[in-house]
Backbone as CSV, one residue per row, in Angstrom:
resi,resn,N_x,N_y,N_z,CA_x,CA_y,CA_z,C_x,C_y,C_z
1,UNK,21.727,-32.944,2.349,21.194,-33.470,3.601,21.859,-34.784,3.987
2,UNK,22.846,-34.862,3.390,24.123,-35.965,3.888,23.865,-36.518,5.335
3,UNK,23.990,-37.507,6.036,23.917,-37.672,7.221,22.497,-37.578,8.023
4,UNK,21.722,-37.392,7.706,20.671,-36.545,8.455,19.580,-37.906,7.976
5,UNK,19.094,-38.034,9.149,18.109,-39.447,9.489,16.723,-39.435,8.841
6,UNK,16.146,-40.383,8.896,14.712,-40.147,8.104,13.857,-39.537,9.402
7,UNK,14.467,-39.679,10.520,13.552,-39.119,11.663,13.627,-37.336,11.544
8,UNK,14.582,-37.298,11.578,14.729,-35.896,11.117,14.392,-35.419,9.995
9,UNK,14.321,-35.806,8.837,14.016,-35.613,7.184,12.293,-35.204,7.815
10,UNK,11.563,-36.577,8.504,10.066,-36.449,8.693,9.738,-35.042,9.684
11,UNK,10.522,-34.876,10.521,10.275,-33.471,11.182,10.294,-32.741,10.524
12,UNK,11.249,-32.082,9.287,11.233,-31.384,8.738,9.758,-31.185,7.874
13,UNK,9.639,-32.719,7.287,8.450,-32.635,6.570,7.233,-31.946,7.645
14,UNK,6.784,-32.222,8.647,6.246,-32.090,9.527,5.699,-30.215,9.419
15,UNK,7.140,-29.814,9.804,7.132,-28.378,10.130,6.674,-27.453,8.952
16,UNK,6.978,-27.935,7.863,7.095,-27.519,6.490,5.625,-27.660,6.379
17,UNK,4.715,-28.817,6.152,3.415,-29.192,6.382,2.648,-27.747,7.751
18,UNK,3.220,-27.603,8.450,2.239,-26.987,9.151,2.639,-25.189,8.928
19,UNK,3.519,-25.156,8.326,3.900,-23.785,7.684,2.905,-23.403,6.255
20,UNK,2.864,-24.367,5.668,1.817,-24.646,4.237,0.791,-24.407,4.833
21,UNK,0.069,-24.834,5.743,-1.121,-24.762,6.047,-1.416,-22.880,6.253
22,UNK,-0.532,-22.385,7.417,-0.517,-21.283,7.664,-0.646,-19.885,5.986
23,UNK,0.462,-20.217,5.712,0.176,-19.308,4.498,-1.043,-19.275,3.365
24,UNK,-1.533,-20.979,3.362,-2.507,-21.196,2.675,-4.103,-20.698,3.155
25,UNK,-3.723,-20.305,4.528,-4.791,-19.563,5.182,-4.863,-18.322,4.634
26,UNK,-3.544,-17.989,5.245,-3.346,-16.574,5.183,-3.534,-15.574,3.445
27,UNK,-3.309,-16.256,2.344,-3.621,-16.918,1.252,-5.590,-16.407,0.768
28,UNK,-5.719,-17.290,1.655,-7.660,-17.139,1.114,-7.703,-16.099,1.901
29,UNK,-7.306,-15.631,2.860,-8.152,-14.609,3.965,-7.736,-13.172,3.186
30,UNK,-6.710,-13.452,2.375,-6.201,-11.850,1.717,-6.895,-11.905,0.835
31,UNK,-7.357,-13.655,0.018,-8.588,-12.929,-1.095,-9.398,-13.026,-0.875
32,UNK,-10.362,-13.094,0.403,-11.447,-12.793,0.694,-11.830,-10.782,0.904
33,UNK,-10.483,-10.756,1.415,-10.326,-9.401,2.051,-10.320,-8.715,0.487
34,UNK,-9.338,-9.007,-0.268,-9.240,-7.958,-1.663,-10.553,-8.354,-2.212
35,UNK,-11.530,-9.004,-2.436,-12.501,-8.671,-2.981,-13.319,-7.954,-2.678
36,UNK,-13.491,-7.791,-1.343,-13.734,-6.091,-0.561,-13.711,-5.361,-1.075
37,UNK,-12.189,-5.294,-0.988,-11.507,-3.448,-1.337,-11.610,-3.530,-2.557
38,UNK,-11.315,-4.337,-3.309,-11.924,-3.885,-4.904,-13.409,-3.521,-5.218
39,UNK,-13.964,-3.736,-4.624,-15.834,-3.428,-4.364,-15.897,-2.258,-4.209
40,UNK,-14.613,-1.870,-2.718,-15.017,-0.964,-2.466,-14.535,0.228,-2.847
41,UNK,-13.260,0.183,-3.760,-12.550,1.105,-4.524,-13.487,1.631,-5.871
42,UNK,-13.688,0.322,-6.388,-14.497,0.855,-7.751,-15.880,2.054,-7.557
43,UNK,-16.461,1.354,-6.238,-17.655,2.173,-5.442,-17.628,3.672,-5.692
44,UNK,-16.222,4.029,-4.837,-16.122,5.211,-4.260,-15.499,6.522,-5.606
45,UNK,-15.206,5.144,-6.832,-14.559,5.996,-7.892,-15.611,7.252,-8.916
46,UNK,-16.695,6.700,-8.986,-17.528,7.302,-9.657,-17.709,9.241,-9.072
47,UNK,-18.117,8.812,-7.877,-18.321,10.452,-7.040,-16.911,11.102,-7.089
48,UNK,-15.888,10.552,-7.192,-14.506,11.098,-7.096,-14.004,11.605,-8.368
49,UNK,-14.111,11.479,-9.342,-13.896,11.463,-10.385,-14.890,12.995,-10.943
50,UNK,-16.500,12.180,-10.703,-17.043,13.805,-10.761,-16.990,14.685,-10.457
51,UNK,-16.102,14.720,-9.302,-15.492,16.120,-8.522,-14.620,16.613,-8.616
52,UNK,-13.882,15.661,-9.330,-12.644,16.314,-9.874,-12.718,17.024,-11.279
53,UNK,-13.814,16.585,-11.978,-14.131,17.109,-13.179,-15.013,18.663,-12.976
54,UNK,-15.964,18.603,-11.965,-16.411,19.852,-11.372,-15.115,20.868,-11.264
55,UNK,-14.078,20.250,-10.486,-13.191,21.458,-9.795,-12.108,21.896,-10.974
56,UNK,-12.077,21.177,-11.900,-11.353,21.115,-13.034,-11.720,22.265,-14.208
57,UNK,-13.188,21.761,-14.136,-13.885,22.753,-14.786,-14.354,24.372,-14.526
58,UNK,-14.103,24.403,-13.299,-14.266,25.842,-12.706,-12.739,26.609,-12.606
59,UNK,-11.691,25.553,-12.634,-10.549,26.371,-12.930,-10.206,26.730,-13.969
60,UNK,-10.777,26.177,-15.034,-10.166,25.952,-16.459,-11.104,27.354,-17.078
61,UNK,-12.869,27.495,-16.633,-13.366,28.480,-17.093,-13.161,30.073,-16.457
62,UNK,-12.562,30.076,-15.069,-12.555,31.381,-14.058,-11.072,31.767,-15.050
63,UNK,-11.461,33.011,-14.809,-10.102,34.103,-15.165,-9.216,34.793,-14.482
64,UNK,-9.759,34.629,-13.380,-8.815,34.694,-12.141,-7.867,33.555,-11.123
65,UNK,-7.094,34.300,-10.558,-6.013,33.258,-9.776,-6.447,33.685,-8.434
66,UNK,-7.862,33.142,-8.379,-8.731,33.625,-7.217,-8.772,32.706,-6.177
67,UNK,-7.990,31.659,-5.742,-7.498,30.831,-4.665,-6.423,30.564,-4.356
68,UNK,-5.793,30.645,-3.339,-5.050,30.080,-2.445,-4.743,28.625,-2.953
69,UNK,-5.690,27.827,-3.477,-5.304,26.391,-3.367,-5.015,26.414,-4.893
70,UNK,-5.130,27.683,-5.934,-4.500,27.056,-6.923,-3.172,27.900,-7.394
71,UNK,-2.852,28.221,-6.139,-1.106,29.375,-6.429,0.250,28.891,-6.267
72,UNK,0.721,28.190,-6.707,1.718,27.145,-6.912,3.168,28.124,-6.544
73,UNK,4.031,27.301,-5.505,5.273,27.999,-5.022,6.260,26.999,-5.324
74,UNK,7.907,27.914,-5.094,8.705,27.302,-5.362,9.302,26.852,-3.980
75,UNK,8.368,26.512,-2.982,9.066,26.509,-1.967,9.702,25.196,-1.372
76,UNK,10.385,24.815,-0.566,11.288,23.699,0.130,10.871,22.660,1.385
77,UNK,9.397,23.311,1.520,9.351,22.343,2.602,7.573,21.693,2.637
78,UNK,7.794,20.669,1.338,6.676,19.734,1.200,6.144,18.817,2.214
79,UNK,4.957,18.204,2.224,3.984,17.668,3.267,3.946,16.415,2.461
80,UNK,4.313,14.724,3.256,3.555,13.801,2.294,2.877,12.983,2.897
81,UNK,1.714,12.955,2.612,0.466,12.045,3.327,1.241,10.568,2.790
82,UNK,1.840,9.841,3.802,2.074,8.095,3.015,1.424,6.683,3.783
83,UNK,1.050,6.936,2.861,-0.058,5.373,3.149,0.692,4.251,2.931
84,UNK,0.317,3.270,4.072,0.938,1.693,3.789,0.810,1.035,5.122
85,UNK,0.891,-0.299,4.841,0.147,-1.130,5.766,0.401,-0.963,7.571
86,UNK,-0.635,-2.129,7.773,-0.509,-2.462,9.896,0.430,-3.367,9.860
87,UNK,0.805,-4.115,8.901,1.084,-5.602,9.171,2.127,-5.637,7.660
88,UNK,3.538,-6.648,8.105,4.026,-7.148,6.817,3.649,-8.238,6.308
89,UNK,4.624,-9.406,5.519,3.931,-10.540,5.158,3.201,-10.116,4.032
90,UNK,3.846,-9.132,3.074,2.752,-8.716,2.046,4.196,-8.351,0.732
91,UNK,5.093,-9.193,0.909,6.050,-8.856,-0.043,6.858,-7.199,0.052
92,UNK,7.443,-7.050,-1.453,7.684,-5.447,-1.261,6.793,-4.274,-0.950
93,UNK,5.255,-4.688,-1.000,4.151,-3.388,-0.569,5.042,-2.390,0.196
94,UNK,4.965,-2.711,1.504,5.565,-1.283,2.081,6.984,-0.636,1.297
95,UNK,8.056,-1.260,1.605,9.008,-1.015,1.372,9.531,-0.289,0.175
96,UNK,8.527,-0.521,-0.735,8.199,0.449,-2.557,7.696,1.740,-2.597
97,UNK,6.664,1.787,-1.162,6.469,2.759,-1.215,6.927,4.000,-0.311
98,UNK,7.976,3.012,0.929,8.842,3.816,1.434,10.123,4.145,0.823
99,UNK,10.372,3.625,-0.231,12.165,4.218,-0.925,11.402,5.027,-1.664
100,UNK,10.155,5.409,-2.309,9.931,6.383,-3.128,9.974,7.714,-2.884
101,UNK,9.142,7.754,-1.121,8.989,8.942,-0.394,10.161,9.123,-0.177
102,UNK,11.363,8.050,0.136,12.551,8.777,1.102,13.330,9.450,-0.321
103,UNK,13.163,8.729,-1.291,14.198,9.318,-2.818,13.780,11.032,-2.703
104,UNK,12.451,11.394,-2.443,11.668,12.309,-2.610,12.103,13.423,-1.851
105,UNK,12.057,13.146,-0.486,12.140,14.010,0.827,13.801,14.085,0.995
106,UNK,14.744,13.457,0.277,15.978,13.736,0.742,16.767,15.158,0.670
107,UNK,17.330,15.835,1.230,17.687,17.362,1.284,16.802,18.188,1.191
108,UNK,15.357,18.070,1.914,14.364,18.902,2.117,13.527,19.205,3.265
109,UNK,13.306,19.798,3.419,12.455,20.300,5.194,10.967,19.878,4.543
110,UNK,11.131,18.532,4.736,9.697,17.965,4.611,9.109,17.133,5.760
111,UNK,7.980,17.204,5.853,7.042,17.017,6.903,6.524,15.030,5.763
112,UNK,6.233,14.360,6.740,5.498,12.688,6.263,4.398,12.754,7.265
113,UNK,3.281,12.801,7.006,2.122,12.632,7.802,1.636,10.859,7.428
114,UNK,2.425,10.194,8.485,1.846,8.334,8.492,0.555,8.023,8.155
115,UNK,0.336,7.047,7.558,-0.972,6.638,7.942,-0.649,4.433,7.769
116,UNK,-1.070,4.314,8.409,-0.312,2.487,9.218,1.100,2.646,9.962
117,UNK,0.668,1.151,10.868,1.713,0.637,11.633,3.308,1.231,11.208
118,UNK,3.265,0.582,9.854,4.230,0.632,8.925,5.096,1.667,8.929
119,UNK,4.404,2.451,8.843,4.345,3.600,8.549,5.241,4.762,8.881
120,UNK,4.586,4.345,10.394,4.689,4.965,11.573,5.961,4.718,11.775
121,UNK,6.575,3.672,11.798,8.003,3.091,12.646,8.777,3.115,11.812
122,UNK,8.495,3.490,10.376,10.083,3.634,9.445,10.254,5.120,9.629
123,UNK,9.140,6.370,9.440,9.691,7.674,9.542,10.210,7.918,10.808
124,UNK,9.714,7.329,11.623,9.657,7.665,13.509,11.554,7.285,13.724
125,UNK,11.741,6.416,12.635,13.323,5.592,12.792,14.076,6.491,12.312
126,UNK,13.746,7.521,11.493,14.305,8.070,10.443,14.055,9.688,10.842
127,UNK,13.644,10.374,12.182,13.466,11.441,12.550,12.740,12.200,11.357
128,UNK,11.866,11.934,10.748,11.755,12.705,9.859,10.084,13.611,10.460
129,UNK,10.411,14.619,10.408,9.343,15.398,11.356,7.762,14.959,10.926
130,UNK,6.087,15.139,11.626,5.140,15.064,11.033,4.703,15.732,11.908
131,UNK,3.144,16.356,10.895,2.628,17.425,11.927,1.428,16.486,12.986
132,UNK,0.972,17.823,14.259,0.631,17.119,15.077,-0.693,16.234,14.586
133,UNK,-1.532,15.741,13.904,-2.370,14.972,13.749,-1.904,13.258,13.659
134,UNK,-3.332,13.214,14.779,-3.512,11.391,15.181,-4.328,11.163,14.166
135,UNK,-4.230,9.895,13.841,-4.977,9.328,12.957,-4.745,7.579,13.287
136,UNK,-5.883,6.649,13.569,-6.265,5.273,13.620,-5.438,4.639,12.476
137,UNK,-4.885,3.186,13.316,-4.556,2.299,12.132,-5.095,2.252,10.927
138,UNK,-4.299,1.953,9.950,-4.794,2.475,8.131,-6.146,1.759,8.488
139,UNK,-6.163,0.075,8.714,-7.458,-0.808,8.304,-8.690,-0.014,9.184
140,UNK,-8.517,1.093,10.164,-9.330,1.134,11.173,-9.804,2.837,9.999
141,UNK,-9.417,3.259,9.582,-9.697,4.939,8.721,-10.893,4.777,7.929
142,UNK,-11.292,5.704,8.109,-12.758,5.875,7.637,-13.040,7.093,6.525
143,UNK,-13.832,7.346,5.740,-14.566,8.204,4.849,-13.911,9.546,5.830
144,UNK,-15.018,9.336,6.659,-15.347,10.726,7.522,-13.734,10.756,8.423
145,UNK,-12.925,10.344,8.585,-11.741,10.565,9.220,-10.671,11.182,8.122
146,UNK,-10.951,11.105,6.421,-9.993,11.152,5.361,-10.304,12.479,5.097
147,UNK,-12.181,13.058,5.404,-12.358,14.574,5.481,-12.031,15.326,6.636
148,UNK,-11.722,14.619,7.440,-11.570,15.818,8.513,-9.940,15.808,8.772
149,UNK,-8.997,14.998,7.834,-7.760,15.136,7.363,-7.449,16.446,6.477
150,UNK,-8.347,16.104,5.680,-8.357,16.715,4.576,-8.839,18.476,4.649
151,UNK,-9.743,18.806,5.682,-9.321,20.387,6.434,-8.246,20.262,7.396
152,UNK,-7.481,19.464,7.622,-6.364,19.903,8.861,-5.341,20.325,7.423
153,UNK,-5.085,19.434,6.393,-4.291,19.339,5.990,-4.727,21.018,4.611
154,UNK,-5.714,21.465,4.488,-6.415,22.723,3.766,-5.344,23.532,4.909
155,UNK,-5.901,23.974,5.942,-5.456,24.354,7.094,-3.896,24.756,6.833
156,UNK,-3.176,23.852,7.165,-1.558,24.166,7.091,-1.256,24.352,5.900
157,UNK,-2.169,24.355,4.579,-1.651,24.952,3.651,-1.880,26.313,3.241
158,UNK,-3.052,26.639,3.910,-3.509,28.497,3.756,-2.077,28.793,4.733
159,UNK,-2.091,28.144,5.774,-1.224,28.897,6.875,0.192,28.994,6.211
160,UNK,1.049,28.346,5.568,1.896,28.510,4.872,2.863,27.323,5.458
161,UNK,2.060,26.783,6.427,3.100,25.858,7.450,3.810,24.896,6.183
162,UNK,2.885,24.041,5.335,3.728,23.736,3.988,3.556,24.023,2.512
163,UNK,4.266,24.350,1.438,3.953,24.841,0.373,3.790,24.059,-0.576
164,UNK,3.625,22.526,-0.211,2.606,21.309,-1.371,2.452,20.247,-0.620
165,UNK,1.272,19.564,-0.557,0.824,18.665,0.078,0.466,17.287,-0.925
166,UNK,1.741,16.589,-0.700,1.326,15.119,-1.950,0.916,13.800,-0.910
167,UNK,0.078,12.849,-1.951,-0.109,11.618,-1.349,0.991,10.733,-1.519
168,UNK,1.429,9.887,-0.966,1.994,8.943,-1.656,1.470,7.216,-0.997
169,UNK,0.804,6.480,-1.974,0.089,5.151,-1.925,0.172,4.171,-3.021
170,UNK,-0.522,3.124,-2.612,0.131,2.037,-3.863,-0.980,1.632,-4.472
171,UNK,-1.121,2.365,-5.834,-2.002,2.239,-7.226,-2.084,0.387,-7.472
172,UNK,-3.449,0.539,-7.278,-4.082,-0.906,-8.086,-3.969,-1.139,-9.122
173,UNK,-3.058,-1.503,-9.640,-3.588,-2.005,-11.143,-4.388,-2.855,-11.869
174,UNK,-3.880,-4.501,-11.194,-4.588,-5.413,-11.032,-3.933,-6.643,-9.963
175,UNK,-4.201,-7.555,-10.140,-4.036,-8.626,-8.548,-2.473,-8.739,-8.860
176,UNK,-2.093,-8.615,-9.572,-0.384,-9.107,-9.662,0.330,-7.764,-10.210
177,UNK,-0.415,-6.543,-9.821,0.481,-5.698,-10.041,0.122,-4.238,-9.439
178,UNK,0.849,-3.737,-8.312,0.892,-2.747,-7.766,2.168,-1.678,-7.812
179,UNK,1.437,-0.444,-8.017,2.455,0.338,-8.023,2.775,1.231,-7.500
180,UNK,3.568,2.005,-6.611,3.901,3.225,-5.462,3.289,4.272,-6.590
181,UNK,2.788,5.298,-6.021,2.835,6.183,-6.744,2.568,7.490,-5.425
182,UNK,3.009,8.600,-6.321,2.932,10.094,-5.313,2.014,11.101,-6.423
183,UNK,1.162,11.588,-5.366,0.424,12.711,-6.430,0.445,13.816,-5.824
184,UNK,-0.174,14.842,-6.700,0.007,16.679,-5.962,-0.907,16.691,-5.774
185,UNK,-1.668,16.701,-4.356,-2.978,17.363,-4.492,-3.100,18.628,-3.850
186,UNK,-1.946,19.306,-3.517,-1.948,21.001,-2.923,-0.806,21.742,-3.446
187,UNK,-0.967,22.816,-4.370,-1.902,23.139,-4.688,-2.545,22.743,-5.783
188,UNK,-3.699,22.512,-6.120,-4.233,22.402,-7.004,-3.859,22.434,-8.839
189,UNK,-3.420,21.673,-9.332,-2.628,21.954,-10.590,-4.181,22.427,-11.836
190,UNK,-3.573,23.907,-12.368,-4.573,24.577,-13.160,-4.264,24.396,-14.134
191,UNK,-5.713,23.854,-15.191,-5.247,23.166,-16.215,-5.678,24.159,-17.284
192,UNK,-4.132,25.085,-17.241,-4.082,26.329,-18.343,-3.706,26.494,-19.712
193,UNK,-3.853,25.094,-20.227,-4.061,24.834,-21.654,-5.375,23.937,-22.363
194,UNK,-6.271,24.178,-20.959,-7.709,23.607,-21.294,-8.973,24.527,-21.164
195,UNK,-7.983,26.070,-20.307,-9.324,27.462,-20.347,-9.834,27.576,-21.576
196,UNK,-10.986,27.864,-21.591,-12.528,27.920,-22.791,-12.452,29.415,-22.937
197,UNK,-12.850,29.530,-24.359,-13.174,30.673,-24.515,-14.367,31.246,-24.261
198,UNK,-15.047,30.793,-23.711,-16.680,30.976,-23.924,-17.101,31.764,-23.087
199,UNK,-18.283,31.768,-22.273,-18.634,32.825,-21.207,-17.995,32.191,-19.998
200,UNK,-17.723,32.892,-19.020,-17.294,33.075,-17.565,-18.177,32.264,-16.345
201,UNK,-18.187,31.439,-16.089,-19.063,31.119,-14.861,-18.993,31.729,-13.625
202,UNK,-20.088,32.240,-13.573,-20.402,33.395,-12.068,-20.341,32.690,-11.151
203,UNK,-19.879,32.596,-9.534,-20.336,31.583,-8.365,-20.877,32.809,-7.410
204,UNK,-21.863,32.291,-7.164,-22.373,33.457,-5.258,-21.810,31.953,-4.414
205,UNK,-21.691,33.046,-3.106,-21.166,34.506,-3.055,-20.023,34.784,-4.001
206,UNK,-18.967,33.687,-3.930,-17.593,34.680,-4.816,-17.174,32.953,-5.213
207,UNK,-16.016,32.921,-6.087,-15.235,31.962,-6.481,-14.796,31.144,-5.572
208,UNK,-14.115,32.279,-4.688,-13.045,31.927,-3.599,-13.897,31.200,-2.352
209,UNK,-14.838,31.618,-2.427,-15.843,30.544,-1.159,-16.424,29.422,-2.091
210,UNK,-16.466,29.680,-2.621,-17.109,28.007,-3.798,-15.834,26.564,-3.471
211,UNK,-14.316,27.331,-3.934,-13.171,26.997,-3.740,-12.726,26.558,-2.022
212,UNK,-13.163,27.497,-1.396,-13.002,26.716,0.118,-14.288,26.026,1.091
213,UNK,-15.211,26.056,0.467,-15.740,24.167,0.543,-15.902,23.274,-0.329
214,UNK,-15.673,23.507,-1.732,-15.440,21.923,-2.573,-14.139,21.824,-1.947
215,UNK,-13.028,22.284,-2.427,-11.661,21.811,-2.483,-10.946,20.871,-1.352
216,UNK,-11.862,21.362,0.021,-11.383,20.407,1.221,-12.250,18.935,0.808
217,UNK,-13.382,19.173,0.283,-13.977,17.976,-0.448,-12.991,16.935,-0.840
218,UNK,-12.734,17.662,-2.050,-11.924,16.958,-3.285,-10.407,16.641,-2.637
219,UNK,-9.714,16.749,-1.874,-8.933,16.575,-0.786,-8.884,15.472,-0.286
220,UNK,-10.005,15.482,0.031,-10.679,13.987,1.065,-11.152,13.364,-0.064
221,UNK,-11.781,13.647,-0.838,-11.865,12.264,-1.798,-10.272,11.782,-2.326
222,UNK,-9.750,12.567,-2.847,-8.265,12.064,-3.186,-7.758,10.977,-1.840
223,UNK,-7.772,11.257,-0.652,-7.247,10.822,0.117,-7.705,9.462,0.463
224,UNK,-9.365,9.354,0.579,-9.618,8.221,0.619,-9.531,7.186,-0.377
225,UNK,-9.521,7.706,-1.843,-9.619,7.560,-3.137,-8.052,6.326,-2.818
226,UNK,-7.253,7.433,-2.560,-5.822,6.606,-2.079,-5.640,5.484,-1.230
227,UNK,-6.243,5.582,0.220,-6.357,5.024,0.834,-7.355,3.057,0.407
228,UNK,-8.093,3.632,-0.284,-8.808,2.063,-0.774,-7.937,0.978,-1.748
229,UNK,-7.261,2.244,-3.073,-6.328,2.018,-3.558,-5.123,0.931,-2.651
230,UNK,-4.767,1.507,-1.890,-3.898,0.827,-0.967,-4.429,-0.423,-0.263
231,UNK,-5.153,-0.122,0.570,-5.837,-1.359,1.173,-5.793,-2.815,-0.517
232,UNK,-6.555,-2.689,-1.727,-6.529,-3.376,-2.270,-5.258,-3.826,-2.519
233,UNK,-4.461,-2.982,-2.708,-3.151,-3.242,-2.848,-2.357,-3.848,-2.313
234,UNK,-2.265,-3.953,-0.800,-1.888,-4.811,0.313,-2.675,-5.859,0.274
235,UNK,-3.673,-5.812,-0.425,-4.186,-7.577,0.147,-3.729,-8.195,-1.061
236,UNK,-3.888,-7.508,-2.072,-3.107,-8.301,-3.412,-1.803,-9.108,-3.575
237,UNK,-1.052,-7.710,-2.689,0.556,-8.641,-2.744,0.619,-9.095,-1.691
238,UNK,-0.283,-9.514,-0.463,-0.455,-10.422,0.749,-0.703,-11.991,-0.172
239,UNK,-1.610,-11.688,-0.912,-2.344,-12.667,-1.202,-1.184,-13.227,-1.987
240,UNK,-0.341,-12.466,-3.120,0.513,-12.986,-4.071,1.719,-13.497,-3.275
241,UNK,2.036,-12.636,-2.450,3.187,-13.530,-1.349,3.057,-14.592,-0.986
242,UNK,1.944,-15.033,-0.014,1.294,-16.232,0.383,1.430,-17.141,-0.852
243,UNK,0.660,-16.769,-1.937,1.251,-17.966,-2.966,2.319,-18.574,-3.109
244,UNK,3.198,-17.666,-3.204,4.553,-17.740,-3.449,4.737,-18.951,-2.467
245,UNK,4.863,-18.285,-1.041,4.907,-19.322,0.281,4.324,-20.799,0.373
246,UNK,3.381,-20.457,-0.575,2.649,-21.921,-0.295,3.633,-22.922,-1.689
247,UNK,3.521,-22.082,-2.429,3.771,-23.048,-3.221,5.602,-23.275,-3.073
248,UNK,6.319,-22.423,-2.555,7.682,-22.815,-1.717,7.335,-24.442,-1.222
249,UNK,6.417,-23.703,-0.036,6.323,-25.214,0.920,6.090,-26.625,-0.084
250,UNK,5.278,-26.659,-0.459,5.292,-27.601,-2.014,6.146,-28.023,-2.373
251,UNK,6.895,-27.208,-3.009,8.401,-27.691,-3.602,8.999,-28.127,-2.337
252,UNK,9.155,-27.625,-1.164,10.117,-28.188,-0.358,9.498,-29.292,0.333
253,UNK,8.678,-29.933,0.291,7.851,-30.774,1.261,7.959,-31.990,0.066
254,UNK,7.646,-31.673,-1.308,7.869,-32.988,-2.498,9.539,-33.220,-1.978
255,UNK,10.249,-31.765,-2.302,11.961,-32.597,-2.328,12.191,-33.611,-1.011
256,UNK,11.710,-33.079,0.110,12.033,-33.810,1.571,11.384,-35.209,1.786
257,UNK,10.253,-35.143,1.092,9.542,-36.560,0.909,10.446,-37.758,-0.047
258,UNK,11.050,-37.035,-1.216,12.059,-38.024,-1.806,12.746,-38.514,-1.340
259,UNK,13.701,-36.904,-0.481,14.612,-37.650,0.291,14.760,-38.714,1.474
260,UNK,13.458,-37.962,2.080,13.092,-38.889,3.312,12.634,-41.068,2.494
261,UNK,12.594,-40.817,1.466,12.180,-42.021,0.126,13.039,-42.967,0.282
262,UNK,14.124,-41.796,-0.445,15.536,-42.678,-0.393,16.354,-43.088,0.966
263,UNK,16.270,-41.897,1.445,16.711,-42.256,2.616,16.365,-43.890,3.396
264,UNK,14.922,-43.868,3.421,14.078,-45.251,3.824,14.724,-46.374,3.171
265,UNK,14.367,-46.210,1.854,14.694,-47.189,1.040,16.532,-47.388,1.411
266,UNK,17.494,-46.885,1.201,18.715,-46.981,1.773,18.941,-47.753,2.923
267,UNK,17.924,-47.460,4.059,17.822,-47.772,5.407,17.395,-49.236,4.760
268,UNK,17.020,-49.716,4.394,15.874,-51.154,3.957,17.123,-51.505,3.646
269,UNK,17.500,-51.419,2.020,18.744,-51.757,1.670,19.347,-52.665,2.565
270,UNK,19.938,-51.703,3.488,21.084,-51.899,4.288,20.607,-53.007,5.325
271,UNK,19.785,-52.841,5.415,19.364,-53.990,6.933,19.228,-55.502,5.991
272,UNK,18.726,-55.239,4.408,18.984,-56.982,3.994,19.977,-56.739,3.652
273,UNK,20.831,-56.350,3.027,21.931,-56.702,2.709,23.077,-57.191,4.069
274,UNK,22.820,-56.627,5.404,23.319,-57.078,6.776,22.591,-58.431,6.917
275,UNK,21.264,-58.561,6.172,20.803,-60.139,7.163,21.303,-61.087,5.917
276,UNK,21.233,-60.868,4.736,22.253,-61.463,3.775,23.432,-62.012,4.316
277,UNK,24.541,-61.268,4.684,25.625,-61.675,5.050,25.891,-62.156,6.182
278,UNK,24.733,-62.032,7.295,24.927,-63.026,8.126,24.451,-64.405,7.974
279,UNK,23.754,-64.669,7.217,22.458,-65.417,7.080,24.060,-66.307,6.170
280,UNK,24.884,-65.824,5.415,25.992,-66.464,4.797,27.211,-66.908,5.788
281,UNK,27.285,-65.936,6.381,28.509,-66.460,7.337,27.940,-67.758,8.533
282,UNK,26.808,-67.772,8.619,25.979,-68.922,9.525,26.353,-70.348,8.333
């Protein structure tokens, strides 16, 4: 910063100061917000979990390959539900979980069904086709909007329109660590090294109608299951970014204050050492 005045050094300080402030907002408001979504993730885990153990358990005891949702193809043109934020300012969040999907979908007739801002404007950039369903900004999605996803998306998979339907969202781990992840939830993976030998469980009317109203269930719980996942996830590395930012400004606001120090002090210097030598030549 050679040359550069203490008037200018103090602007800098100035700007830097009111940038700190901003992130340090932005900062508490993401952990006000993630203590939410962690409330509200843990909430929703209990019922999700039991339903997956229900649907788990009826595949593992039936002896038949009596659904549609559990007949697994070799086919080429996958569906991926990808979740990720309205807003950046949240570090790598999005961007981790968009190189995962694109590693994924490359040389394949795959369909990305958005869900955020985000979302929206990297596949939309990238022509990459989605089917016709609207769906509200991620922060604006609801329970009841993730089930009535969750039969559109049943729907195009009886129809054959795609032959696997994965999520892809960013797993909570904890506040300093999130991770992209993609799961299968169509078709249904049968867990055929956990069938019982024991008796058969009967369903009225039949299997296959038991199977097509849990399964759009368990669909929508996965989905929202994902969706909270995410939300916590974005406020985490909002919140961890902002740190970062704040404590940048810190470091750069101590160094500029030195300099602006010396600088002063230099400036002082110089003006006695000028009244010195006149004060001699008099």
């Amino acid at each position: 910063m050679a040359g550069i005045s203490t008037k200018q050094i103090k602007t800098r300080i100035r700007s830097m100061e009111a940038t700190r402030q901003i992130t340090k907002a932005m900062e508490m408001v993401a952990s006000s917000k993630l203590r939410r979504a962690q409330a509200q993730a843990l909430a929703a885990k209990p019922y999700f979990e039991t339903l997956y153990g229900v649907i788990q358990d009826i595949a593992a005891t039936n002896r038949e390959n009596f659904s549609p949702y559990l007949k697994a193809t070799e086919g080429v043109r996958p569906l991926y539900v990808v979740i990720a934020g309205d807003r950046g300012l949240a570090g790598g969040y999005n961007q981790n979980v968009f190189k995962l999907v694109q590693s994924r979908v490359q040389g394949l007739q795959a369909g990305v069904l958005p869900i955020g801002k985000k979302t929206v404007e990297y596949f939309a950039s990238r022509n990459i086709p989605a089917p016709e369903i609207r769906l509200p900004d991620m922060t604006e999605v609801t329970m009841g909007d993730c089930f009535t996803l969750s039969k559109q998306l049943c729907g195009l998979f009886r129809d054959g329109v795609y032959d696997r339907v994965y999520i892809a969202y960013t797993d909570f781990e904890s506040v300093l660590s999130q991770v992209p992840y993609i799961r299968q939830i169509l078709p249904l993976e049968s867990p055929e090294t956990e069938r019982k030998s024991g008796p058969v469980t009967l369903y009225e009317p039949s299997s296959e109608e038991v199977f097509d109203t849990i399964i759009p269930e368990y669909v929508g719980g996965i989905l929202y299951g994902g969706l909270c996942e995410s939300r916590a996830s974005e406020h985490a590395a909002r919140r961890n970014a902002m740190d970062s930012a704040t404590k940048n400004a810190d470091e750069m606001i101590s160094d500029l204050s030195l300099r602006y120090n010396r600088a002063r002090q230099a400036a002082i210097t110089q003006e006695i050492t000028e009244i010195i030598a006149g004060a001699k030549r008099s």
